[in-house]
C-alpha positions in Angstrom: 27.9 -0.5 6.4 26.4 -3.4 8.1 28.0 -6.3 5.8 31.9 -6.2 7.2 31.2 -8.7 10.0 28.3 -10.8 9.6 26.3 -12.2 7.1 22.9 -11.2 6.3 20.5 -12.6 9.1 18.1 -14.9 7.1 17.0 -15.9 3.5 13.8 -14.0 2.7 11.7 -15.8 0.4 8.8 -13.0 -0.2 6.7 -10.2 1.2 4.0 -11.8 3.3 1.9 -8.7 4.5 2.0 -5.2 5.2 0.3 -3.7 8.3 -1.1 0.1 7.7 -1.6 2.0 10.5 -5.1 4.5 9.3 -6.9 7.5 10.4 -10.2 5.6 8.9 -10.5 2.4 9.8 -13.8 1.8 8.9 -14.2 3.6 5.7 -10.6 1.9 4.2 -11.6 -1.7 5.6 -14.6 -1.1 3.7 -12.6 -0.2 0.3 -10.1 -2.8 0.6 -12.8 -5.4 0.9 -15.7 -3.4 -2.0 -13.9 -2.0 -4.9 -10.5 -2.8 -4.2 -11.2 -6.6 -4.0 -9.7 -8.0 -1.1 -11.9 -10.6 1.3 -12.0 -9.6 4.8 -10.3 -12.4 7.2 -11.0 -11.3 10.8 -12.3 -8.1 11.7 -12.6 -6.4 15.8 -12.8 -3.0 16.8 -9.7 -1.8 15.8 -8.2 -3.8 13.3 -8.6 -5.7 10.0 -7.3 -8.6 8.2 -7.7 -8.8 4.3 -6.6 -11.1 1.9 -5.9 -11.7 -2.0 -6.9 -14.5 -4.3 -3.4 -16.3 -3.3 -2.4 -18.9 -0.4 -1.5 -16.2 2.4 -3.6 -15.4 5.2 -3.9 -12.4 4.8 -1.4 -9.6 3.0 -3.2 -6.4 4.3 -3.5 -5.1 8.2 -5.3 -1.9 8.9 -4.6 -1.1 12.6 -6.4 2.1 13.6 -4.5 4.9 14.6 -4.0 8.8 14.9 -2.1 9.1 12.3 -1.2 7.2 8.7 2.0 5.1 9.1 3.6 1.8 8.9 2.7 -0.6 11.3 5.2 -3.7 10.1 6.7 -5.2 7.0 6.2 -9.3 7.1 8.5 -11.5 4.9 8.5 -15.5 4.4 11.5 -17.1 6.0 11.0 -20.8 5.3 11.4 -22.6 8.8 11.4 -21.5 12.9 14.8 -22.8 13.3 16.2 -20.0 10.6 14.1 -17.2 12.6 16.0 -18.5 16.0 19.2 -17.8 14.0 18.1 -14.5 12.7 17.9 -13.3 16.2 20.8 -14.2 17.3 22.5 -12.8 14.5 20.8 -9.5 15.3 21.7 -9.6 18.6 25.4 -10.1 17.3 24.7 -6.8 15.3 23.1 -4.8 18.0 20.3 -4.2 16.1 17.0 -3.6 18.2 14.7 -6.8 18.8 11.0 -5.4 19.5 9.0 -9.3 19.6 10.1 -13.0 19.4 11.2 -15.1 18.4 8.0 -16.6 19.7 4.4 -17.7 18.2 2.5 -14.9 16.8 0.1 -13.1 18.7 -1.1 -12.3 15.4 -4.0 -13.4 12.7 -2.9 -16.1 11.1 -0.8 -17.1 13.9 3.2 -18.5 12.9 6.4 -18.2 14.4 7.6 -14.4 14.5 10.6 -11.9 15.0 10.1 -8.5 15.0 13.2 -5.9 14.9 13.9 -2.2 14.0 15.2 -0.5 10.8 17.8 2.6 10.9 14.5 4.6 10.5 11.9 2.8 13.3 9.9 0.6 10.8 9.3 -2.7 12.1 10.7 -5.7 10.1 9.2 -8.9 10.8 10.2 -12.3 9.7 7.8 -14.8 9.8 7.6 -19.0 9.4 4.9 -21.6 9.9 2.0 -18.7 8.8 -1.6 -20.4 8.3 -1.7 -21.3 4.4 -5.2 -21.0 3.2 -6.7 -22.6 -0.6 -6.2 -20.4 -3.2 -9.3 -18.4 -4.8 -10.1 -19.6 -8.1 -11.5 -16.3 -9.1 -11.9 -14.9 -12.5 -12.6 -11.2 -11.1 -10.3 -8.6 -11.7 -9.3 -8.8 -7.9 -5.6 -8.3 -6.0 -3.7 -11.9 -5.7 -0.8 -10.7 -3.4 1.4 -8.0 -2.4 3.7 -6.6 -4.8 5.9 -4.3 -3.2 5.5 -2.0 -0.5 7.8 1.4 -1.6 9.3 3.5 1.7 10.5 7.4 1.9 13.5 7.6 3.5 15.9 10.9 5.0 19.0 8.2 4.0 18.6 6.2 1.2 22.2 5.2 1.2 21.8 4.4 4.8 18.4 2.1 4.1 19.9 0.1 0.8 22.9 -0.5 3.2 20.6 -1.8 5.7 17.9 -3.8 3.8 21.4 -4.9 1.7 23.7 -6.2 4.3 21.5 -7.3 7.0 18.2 -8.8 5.4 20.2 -9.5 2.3 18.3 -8.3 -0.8 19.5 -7.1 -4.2 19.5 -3.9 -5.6 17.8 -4.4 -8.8 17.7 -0.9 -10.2 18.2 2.3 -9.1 16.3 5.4 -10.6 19.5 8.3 -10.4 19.4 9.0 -6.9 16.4 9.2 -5.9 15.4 5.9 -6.0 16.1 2.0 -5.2 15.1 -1.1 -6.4 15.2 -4.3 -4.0 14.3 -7.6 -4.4 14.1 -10.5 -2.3 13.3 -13.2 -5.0 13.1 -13.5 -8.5 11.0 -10.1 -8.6 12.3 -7.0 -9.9 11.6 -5.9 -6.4 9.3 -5.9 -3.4 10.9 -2.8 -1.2 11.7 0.0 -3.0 13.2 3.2 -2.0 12.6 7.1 -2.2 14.9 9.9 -1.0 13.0 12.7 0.8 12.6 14.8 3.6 11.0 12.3 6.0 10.7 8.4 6.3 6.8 7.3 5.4 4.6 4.9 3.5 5.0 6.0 -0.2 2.7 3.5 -1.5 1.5 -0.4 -1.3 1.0 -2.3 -4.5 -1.0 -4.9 -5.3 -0.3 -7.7 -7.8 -3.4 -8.4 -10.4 -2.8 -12.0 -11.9 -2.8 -10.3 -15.7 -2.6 -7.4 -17.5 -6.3 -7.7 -18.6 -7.5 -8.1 -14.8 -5.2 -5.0 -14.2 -7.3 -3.2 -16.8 -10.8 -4.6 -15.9 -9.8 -3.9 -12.0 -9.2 -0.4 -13.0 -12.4 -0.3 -15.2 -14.1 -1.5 -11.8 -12.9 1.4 -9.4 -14.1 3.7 -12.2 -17.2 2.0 -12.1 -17.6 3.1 -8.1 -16.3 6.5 -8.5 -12.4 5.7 -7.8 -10.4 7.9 -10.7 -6.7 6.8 -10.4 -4.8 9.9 -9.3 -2.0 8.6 -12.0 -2.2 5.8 -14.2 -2.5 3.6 -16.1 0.7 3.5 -17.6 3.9 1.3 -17.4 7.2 2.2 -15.3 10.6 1.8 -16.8 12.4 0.6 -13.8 10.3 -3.1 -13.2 8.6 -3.1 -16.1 5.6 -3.4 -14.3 2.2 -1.5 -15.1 0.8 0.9 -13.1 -2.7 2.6 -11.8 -2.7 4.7 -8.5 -5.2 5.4 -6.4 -5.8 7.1 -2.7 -7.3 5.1 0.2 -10.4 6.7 2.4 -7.5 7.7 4.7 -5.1 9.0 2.3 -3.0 6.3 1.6 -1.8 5.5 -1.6 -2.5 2.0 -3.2 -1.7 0.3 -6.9 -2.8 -1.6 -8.9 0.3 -3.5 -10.8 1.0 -6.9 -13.2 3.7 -8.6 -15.2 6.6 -6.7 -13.0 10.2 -7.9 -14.2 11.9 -11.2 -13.5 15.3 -11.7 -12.6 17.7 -13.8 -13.7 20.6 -13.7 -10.7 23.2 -14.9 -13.0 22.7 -12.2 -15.6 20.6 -9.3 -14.2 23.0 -6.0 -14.1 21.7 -3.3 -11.8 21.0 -0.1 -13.7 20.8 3.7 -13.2 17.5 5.2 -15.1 17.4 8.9 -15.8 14.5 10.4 -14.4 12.6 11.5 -17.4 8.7 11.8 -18.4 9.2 8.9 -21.0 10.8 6.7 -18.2 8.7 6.8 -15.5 6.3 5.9 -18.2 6.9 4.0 -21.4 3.5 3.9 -22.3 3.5 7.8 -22.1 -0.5 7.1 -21.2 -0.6 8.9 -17.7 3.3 10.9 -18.4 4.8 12.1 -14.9 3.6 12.1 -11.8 1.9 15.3 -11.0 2.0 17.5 -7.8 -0.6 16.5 -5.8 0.1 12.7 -6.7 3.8 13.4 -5.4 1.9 15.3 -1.9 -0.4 12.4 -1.5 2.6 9.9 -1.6 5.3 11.9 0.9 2.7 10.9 3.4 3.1 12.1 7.2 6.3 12.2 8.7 6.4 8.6 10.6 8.8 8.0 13.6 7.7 4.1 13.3 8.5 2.6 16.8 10.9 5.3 17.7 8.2 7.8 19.5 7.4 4.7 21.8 11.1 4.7 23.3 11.3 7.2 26.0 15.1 7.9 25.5 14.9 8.3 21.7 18.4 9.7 22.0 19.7 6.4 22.8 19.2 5.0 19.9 21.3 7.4 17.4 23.6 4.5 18.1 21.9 1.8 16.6 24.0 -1.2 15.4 27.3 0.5 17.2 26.9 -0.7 20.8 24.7 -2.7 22.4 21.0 -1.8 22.4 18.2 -4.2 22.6 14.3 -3.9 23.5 14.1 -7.3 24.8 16.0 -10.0 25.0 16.3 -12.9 22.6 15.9 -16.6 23.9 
């Protein structure tokens, strides 16, 4: 448990981006901006910047790489001065500072900290990130990020983690397999999965309707994209649901009208893990075997395999163990 000490390090306001790390850069920067709808930002030879219809940036990285993986989670924090005190708070906690706080070296520039979960993914907190007009756009086109969903060895380990020290809410949980977190008033935007290794389950994408949900889906049909499951609705969220697999093997969704919380009446619940649960539409029923394949992913150290002493950080958040030092 990370809560018995300290407080949680910083108010997160929302997800900002994801970064994907891809086998086929070229091919998937292509689908995110052609039938997936996204607008490319910045492009060189080995990354890409995409954004949605809404006021960030950009909400998708692709970074090319050897193998599938998470690159970095991005949330909002709302000033510089609150990411200052986020470090120092992690330094208080042991907990492994990999950049900042300092400007982004990034697209889209901002003021950045970047640190280490239990399992290696980089978290990244990030203030004063270039706002750009909205896209009044009646296309059946992505707006933001909805939720990025993790595999983890621990979940218990994780919820405590993304709990204590970034201090989000467990919405729901599905038995125990899975958890729901949220950061705002969204049902959640990091969500859980107990398996054998810690990966990218999916990265969903928020259409502004159910209608543009349906019409984007009707569009990726239109270019040969057959969702691997979906469309249907989940239990857990509420939210609707259409999968598909990127040019890499990644798995992306299409997803609208996901739950809103209420913080002073919401009670976290346990769903059985039934057919007519994981879909309440019973349109696309349970997942099936080679959805479930697709979304285990590869196994993904995150920034782990770049530490030479790997051993050293078994540790983590019991002694004192940072990868640079915080100003």
């Amino acid at each position: 448990m990370y809560q018995q000490q300290h407080p949680p390090i910083a108010r997160l306001r929302k997800l900002r981006f994801v970064e994907l790390c891809t086998t086929a850069l070229d091919d998937s920067a292509d689908f995110y901006a052609g039938a997936w709808g996204l607008n490319t930002v910045e492009r060189d030879h080995d990354r890409a910047w995409l954004r949605g219809t809404g006021p960030e940036h950009h909400i998708l990285q692709l970074t090319e790489a050897p193998k599938n993986g998470l690159g970095r989670i991005s949330f909002a924090v709302a000033t510089p001065a609150e990411i200052d005190e986020a470090a120092r708070r992690l330094e208080a906690r042991n907990i492994p500072i990999v950049f900042g706080p300092a400007p982004s070296e990034n697209a889209g520039a901002g003021y950045s900290l970047q640190f280490l979960d239990p399992e290696g993914r980089i978290i990244e907190l990030l203030a004063d990130f270039w706002a750009v007009p909205e896209l009044r756009n009646d296309d059946a086109v992505p707006q933001s990020l909805a939720h990025v969903v993790l595999n983890t060895s621990d979940i218990d380990r994780s919820v405590d983690f993304y709990r204590d020290v970034l201090g989000m809410r467990v919405s729901d949980w599905s038995e125990h397999q899975m958890a729901f977190m949220r950061c705002n008033s969204d049902h959640h935007s990091i969500a859980f999965n107990q398996a054998e290794w810690a990966s990218v389950n999916h990265v969903a994408y928020e259409m502004p309707s159910i209608d543009h949900f349906m019409r984007g889906i009707g569009r990726l049909r239109h270019t040969g994209q057959v969702p691997m499951w979906g469309p249907g609705r989940h239990g857990p969220g509420d939210n609707t649901f259409s999968y598909f697999g990127d040019p890499a093997g990644l798995v992306c969704e299409f997803t609208s009208e996901v739950a809103q919380i209420d913080e002073d009446q919401w009670l976290c619940k346990v769903w059985r893990r039934v057919p007519e649960l994981s879909d309440t539409w019973g349109t696309a029923g349970p997942p099936s075997r080679d959805v479930r394949s697709h979304m285990a992913g590869v196994p993904d150290e995150g920034f782990f395999h770049l530490v030479e002493d790997a051993s050293a950080l078994e540790t983590f958040g019991d002694r004192p163990l940072s990868l640079q030092q915080t100003t």
